[in-house]
N, C-alpha and C positions, 0 to 999 in steps of 0.2 A: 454531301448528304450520304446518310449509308445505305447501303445494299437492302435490301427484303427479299429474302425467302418469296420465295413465289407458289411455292407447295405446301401443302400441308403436313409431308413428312420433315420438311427443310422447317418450317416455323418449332415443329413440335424437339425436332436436333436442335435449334436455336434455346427454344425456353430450356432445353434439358442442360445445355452449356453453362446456361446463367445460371440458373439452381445450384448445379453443381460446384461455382463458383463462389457464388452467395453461400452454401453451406460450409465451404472451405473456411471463406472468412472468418461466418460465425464461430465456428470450431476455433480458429484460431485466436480470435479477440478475448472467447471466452477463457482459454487458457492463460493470455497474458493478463485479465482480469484474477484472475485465481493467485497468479502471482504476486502481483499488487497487492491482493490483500493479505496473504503471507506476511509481505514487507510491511506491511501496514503495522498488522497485529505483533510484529515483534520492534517493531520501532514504537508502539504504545507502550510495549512492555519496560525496554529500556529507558523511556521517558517516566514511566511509575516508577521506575526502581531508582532514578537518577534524582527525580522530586521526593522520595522518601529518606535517599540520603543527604541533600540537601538541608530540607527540613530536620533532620537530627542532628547535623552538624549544625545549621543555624541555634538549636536551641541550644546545647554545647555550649557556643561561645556566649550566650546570654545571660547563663547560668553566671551568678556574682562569685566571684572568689572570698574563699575564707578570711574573715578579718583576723590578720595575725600581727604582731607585734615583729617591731624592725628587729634585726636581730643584733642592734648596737643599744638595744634598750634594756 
């Protein structure tokens, strides 16, 4: 079992520890979260830019070729 504080300048050291803990974290979560979305938003970009050339090279090859006569004819 853990320990408790027994005083009330010890409880009040106690919560200030956690806080300051817990505020660390969030600091830090939020930052990796920042990043993620960076990565995010440029890998949506590269995924637009990759489906755009797709799709124009897909239509490229769809396009029929000119009817032209053999050239033993």
């Amino acid at each position: 079992m853990t320990e408790e504080p027994t005083s009330d300048p010890d409880r009040i050291t106690k919560l200030e520890e956690i806080v300051a803990y817990q505020t660390k974290t969030i600091e830090e979560l939020s930052e990796q979260l920042a990043e993620q979305w960076t990565v995010l938003d440029q890998t949506r970009l590269k995924l637009d830019r990759l489906t755009e050339r797709f799709l124009s090279l897909e239509e490229a090859s769809l396009e029929a070729p000119a009817i032209t006569k053999p050239p033993h004819y």
